[in-house]
The first five atom37 places (N, CA, C, CB, O) and aatype in JSON, in Angstrom:
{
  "aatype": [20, 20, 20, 20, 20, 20, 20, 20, 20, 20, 20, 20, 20, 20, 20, 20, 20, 20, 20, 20, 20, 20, 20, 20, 20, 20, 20, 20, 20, 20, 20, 20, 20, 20, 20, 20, 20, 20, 20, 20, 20, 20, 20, 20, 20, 20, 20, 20, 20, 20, 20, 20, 20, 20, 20, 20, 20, 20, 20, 20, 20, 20, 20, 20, 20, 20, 20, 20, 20, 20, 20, 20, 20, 20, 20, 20, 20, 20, 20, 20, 20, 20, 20, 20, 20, 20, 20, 20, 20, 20, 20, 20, 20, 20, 20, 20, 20, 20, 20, 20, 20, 20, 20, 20, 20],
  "atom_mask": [
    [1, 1, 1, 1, 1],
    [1, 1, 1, 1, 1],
    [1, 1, 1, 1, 1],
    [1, 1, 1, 1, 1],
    [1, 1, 1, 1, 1],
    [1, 1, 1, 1, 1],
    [1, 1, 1, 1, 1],
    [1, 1, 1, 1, 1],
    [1, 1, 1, 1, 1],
    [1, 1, 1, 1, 1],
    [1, 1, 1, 1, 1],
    [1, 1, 1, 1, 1],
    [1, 1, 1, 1, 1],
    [1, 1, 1, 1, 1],
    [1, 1, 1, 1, 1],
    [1, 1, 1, 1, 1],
    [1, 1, 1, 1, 1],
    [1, 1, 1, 1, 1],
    [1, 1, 1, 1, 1],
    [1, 1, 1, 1, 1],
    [1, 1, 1, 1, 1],
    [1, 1, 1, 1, 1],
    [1, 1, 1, 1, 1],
    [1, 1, 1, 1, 1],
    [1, 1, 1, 1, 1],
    [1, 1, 1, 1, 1],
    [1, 1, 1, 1, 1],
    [1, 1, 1, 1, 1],
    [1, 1, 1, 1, 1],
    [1, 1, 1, 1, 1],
    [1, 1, 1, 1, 1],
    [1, 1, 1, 1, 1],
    [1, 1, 1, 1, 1],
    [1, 1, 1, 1, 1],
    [1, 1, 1, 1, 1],
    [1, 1, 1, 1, 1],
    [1, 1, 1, 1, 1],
    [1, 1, 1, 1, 1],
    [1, 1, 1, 1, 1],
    [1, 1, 1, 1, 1],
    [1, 1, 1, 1, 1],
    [1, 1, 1, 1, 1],
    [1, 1, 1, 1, 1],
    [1, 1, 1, 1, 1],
    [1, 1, 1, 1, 1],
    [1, 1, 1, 1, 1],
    [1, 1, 1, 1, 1],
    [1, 1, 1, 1, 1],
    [1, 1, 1, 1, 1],
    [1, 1, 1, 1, 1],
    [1, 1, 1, 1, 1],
    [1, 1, 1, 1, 1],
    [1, 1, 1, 1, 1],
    [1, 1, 1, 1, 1],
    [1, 1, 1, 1, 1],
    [1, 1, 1, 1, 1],
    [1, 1, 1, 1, 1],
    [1, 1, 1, 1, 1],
    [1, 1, 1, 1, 1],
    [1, 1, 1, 1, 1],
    [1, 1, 1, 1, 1],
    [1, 1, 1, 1, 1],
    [1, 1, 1, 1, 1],
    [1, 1, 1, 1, 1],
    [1, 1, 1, 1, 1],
    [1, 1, 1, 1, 1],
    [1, 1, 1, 1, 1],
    [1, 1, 1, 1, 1],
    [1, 1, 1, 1, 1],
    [1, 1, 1, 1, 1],
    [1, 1, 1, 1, 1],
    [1, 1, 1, 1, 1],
    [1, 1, 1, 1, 1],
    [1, 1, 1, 1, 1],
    [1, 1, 1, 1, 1],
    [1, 1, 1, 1, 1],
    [1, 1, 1, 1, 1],
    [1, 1, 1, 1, 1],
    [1, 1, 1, 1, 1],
    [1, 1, 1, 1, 1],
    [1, 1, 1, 1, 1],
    [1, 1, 1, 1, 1],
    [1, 1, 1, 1, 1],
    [1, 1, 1, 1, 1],
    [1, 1, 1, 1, 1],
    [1, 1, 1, 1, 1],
    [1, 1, 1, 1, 1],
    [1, 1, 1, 1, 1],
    [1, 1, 1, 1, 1],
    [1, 1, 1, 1, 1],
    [1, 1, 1, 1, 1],
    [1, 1, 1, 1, 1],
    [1, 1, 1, 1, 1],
    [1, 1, 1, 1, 1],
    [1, 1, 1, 1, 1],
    [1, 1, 1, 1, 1],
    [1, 1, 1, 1, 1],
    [1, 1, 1, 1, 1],
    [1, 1, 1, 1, 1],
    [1, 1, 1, 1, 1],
    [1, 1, 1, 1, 1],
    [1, 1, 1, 1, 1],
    [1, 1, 1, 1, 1],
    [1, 1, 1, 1, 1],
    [1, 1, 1, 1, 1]
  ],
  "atom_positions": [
    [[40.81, 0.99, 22.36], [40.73, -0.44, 22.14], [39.28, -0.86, 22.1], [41.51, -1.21, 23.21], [38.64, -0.44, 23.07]],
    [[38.63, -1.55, 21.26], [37.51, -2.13, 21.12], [37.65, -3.6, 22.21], [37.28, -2.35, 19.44], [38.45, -4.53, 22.06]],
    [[37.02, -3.51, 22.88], [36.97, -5.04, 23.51], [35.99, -5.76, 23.28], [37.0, -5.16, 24.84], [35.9, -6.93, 23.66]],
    [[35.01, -5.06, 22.54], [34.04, -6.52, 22.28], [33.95, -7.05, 20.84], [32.39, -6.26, 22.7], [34.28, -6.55, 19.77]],
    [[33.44, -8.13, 21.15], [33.85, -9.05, 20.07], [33.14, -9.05, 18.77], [33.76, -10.33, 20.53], [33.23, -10.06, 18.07]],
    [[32.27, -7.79, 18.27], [31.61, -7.98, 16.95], [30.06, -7.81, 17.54], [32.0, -9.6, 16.12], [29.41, -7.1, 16.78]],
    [[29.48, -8.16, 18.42], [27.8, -8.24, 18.79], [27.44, -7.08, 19.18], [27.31, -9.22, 19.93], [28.35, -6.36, 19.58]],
    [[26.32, -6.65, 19.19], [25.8, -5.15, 19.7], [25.51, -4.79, 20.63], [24.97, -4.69, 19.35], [25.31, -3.59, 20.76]],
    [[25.29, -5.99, 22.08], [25.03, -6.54, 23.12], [26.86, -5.73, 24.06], [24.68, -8.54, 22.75], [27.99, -6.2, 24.19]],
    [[26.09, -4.11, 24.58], [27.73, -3.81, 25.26], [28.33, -4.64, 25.96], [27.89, -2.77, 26.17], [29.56, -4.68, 25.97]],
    [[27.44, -5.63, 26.81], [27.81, -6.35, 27.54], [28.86, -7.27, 27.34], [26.98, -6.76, 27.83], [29.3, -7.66, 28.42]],
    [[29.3, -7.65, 26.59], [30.25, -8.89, 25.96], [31.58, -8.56, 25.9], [29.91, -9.32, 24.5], [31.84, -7.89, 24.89]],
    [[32.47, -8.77, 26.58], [33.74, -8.26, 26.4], [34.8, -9.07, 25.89], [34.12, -7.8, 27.49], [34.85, -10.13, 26.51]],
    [[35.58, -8.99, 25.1], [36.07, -10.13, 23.94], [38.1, -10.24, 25.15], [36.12, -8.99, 21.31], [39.13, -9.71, 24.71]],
    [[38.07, -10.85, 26.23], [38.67, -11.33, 27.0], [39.92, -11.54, 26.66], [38.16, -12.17, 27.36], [40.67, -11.3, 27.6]],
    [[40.57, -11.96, 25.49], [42.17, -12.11, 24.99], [42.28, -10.46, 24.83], [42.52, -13.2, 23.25], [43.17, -9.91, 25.47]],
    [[41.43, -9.68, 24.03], [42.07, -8.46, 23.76], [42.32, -7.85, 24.95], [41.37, -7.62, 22.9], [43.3, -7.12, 25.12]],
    [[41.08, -8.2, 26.24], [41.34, -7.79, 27.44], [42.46, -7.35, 28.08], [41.03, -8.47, 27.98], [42.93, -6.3, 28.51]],
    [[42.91, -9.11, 27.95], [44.11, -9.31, 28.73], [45.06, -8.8, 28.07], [44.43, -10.61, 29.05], [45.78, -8.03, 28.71]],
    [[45.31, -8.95, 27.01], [46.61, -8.18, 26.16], [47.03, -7.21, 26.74], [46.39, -7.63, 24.81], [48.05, -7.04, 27.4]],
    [[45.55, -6.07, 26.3], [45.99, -4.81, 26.97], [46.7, -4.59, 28.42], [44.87, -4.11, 27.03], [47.64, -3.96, 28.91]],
    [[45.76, -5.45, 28.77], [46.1, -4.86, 30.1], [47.57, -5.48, 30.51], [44.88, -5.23, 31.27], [48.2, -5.03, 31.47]],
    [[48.11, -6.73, 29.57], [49.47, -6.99, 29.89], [50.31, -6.33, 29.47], [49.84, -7.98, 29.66], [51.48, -6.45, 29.83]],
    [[49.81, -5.3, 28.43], [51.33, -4.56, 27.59], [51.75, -3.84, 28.34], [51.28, -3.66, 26.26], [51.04, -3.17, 29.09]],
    [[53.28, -3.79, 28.32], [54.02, -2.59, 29.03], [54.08, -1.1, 28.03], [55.74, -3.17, 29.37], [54.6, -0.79, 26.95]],
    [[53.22, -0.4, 29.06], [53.29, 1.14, 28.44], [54.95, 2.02, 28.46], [52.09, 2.14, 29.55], [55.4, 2.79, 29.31]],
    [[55.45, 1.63, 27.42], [56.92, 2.26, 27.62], [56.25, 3.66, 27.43], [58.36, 1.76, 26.4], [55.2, 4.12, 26.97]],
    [[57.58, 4.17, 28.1], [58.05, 6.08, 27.64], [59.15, 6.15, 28.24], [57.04, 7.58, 28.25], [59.67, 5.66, 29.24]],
    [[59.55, 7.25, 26.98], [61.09, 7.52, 27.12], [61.56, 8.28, 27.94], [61.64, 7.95, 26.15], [60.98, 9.34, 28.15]],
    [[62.6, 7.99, 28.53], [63.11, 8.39, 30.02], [63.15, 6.94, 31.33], [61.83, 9.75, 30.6], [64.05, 6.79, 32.16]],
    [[61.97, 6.09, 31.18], [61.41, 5.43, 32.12], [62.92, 4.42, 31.75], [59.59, 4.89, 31.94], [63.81, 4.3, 30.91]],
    [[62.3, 3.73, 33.3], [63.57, 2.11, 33.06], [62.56, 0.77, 33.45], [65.38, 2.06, 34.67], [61.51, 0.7, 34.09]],
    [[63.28, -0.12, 32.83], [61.99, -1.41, 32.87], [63.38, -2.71, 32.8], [60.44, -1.41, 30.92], [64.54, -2.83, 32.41]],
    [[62.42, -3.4, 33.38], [63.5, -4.53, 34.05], [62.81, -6.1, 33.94], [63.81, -4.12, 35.94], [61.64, -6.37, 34.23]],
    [[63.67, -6.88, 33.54], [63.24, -8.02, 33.13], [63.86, -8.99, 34.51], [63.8, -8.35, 31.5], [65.06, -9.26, 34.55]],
    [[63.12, -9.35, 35.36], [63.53, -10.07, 36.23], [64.14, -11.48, 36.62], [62.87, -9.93, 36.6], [64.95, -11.72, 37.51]],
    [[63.55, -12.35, 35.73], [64.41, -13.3, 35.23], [65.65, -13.59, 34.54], [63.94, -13.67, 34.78], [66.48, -14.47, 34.74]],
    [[65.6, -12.47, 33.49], [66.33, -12.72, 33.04], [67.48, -11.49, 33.5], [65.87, -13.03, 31.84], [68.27, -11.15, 32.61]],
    [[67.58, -10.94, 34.6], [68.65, -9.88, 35.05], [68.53, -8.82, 34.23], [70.11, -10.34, 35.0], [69.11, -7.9, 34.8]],
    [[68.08, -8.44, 33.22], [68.26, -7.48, 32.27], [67.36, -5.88, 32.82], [67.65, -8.23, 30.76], [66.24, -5.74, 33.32]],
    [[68.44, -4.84, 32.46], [67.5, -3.34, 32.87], [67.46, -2.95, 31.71], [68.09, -2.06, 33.9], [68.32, -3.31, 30.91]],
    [[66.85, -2.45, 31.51], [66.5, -1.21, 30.16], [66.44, 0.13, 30.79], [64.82, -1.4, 29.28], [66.23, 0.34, 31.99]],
    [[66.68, 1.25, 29.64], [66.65, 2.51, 29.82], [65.87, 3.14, 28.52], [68.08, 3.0, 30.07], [66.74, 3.71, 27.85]],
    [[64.74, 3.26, 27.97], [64.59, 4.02, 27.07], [65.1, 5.16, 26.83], [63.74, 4.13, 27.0], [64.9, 6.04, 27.66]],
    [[65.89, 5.43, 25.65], [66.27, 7.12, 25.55], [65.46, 7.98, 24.52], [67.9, 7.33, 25.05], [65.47, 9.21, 24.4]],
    [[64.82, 7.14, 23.87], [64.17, 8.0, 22.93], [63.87, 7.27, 21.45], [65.1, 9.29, 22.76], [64.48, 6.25, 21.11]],
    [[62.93, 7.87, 20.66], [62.25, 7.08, 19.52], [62.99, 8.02, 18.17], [60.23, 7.16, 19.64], [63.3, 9.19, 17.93]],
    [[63.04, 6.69, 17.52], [63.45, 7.44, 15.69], [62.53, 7.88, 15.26], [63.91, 6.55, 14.38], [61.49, 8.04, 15.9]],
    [[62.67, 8.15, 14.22], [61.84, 8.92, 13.23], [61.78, 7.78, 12.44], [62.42, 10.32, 12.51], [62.67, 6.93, 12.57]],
    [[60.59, 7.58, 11.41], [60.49, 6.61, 10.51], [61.73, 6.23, 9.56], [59.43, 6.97, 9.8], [62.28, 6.92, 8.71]],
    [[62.01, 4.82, 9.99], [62.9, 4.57, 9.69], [62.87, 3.96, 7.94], [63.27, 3.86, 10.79], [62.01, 3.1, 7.79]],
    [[63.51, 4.21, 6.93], [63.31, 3.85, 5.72], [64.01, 2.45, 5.76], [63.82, 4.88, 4.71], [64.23, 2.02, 4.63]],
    [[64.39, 1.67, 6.73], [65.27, 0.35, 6.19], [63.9, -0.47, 7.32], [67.64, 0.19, 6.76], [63.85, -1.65, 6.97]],
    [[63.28, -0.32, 7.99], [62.54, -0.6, 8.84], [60.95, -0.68, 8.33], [62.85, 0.3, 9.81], [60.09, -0.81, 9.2]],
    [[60.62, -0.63, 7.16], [59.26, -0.45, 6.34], [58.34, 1.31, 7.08], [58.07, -2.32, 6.78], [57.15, 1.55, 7.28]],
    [[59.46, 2.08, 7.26], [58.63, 3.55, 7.91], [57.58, 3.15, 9.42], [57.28, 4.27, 6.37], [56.48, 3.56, 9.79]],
    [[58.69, 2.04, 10.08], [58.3, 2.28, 11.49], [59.29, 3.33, 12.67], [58.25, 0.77, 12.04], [60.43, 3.78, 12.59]],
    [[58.26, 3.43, 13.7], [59.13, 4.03, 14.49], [59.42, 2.81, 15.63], [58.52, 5.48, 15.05], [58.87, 1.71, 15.71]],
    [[60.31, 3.31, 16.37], [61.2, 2.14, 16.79], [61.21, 3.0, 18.34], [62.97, 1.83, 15.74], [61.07, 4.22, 18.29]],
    [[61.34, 2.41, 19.55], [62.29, 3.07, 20.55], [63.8, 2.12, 20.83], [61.35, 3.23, 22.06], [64.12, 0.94, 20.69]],
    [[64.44, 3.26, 21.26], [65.55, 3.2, 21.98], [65.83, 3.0, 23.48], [65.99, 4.13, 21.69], [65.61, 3.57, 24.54]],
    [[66.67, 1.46, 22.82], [66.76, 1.73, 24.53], [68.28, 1.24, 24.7], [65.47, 0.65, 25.66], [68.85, 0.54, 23.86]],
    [[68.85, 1.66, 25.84], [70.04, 0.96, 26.4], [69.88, -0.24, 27.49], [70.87, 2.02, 27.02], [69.05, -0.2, 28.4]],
    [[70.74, -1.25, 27.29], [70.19, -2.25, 28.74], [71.54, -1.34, 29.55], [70.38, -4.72, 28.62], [72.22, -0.37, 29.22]],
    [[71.49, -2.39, 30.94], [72.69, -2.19, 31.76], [73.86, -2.43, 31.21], [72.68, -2.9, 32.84], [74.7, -1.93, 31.96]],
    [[74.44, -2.96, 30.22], [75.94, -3.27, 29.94], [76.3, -2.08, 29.18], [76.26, -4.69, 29.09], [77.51, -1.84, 29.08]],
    [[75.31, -1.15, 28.51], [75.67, 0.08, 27.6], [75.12, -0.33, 26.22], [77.38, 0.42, 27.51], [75.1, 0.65, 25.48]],
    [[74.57, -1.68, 25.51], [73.97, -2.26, 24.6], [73.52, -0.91, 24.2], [73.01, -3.42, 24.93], [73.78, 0.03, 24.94]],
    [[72.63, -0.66, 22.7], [71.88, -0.05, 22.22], [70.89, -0.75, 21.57], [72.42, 0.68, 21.63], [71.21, -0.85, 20.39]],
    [[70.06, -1.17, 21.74], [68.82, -1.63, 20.46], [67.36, -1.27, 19.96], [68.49, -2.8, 20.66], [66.9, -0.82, 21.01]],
    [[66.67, -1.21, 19.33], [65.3, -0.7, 19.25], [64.45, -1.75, 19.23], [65.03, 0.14, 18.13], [64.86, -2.89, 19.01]],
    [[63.3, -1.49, 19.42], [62.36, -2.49, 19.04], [60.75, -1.18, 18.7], [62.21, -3.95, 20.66], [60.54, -0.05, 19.14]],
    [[59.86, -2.17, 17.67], [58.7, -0.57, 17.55], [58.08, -0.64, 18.42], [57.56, -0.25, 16.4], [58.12, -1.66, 19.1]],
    [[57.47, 0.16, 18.66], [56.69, 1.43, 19.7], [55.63, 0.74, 20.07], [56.14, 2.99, 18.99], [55.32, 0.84, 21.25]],
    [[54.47, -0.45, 18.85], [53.27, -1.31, 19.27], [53.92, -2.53, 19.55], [52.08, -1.5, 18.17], [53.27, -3.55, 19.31]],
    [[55.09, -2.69, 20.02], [55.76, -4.1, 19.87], [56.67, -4.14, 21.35], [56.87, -4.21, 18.27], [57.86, -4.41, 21.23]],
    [[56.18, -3.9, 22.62], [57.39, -3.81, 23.45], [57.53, -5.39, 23.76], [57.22, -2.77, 24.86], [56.72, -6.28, 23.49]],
    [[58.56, -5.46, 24.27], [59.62, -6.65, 24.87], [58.67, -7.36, 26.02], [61.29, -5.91, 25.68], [58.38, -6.62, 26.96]],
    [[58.15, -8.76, 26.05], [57.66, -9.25, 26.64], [58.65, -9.63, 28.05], [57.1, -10.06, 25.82], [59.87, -9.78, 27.99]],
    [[57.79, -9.77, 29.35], [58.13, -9.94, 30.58], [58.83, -8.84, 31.42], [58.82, -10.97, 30.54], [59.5, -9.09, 32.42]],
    [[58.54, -7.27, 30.76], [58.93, -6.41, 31.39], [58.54, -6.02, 32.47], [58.96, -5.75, 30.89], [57.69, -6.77, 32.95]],
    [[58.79, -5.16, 33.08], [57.89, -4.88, 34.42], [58.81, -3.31, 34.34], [58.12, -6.24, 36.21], [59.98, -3.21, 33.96]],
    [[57.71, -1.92, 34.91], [58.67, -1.33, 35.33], [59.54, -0.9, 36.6], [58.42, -0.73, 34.96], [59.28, -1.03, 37.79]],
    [[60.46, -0.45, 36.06], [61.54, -0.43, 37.64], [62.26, 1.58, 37.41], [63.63, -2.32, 37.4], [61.77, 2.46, 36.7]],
    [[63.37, 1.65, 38.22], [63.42, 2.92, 38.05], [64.79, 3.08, 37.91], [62.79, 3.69, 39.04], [65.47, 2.3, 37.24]],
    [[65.49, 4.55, 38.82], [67.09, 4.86, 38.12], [67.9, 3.79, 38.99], [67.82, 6.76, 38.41], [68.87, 3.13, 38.62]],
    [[67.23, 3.79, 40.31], [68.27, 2.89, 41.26], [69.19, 1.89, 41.26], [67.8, 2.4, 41.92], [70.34, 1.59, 41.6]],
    [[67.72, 1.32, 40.49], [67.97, -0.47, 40.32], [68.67, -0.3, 38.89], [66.24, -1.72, 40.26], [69.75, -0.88, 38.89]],
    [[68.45, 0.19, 37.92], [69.54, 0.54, 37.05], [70.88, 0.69, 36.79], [69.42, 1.17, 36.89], [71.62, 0.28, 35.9]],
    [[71.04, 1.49, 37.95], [72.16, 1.98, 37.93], [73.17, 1.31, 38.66], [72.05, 3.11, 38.23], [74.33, 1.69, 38.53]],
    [[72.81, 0.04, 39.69], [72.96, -0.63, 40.58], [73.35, -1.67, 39.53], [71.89, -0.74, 41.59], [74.51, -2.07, 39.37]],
    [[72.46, -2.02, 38.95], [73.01, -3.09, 37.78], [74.04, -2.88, 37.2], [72.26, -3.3, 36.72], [75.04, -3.59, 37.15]],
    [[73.8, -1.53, 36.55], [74.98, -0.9, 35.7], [76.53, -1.06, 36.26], [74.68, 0.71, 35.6], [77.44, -1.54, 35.59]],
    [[76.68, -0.45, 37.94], [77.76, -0.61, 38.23], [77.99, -2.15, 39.5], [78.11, 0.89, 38.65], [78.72, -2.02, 40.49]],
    [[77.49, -3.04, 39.3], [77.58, -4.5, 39.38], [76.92, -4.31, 40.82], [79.22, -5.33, 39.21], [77.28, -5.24, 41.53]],
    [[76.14, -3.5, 41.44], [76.31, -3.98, 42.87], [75.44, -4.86, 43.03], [76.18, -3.03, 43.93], [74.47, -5.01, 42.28]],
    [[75.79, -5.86, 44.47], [74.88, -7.14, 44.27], [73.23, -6.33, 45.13], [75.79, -8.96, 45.35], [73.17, -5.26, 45.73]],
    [[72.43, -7.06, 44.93], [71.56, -7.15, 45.84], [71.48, -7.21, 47.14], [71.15, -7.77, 45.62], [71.75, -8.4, 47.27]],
    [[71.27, -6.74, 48.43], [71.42, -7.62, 50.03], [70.41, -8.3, 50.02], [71.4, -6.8, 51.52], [70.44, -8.69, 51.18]],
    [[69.49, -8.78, 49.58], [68.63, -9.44, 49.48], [68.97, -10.95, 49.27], [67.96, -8.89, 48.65], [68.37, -11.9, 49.77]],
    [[70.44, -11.01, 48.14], [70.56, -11.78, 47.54], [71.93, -12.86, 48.56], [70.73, -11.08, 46.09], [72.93, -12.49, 49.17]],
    [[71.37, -14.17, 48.34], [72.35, -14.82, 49.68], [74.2, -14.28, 48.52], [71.89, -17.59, 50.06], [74.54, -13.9, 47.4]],
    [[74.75, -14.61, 49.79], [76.25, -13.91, 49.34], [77.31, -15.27, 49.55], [76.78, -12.31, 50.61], [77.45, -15.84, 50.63]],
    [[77.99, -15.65, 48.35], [78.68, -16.43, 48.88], [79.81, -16.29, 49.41], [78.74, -17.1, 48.32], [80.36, -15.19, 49.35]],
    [[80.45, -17.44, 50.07], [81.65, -17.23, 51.06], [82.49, -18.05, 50.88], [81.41, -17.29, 52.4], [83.52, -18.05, 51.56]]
  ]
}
């Protein structure tokens, strides 16, 4: 990534690209990533091959918790991810609540 902004001066660091980077979620396949607001887990399983209906991008795969399938490309991940792992996944997957979470009665 180039972070500076065009001047020859190393010093200058061009601050949006900064932050970008450093906000993107580095997927890889295998990993699980979890959207906290919105309840949602992901599972990456793995990337296509250039897809010809897709303009010859590659795409990953992922499953959420309900069994969904969808892709999205590879420089393009899903904003507000965070990653998480098999636990909390799988916990989703088969409904268990949180103890964290108040319980009603």
């Amino acid at each position: 990534m180039n972070k500076t902004n065009g001047i020859d001066d190393n010093k200058i660091v061009d601050l949006d690209a900064f932050r970008k980077e450093k906000n993107t979620l580095k997927v890889l396949v295998g990993d699980y990533y979890a959207n906290l607001e919105m309840g949602v887990y992901l599972h990456c399983v793995g990337i296509t091959d250039p897809m010809h209906t897709k303009d010859a991008e590659q795409h990953f795969m992922v499953e959420d918790h309900f069994g969904n399938l969808v892709t999205f490309r590879i420089d393009d991940p899903p904003p507000g991810f965070v990653v998480s792992n098999m636990n909390e996944f799988a916990a989703a997957a088969m409904g268990i609540p949180d103890p964290d979470d108040p319980q009603v009665s």
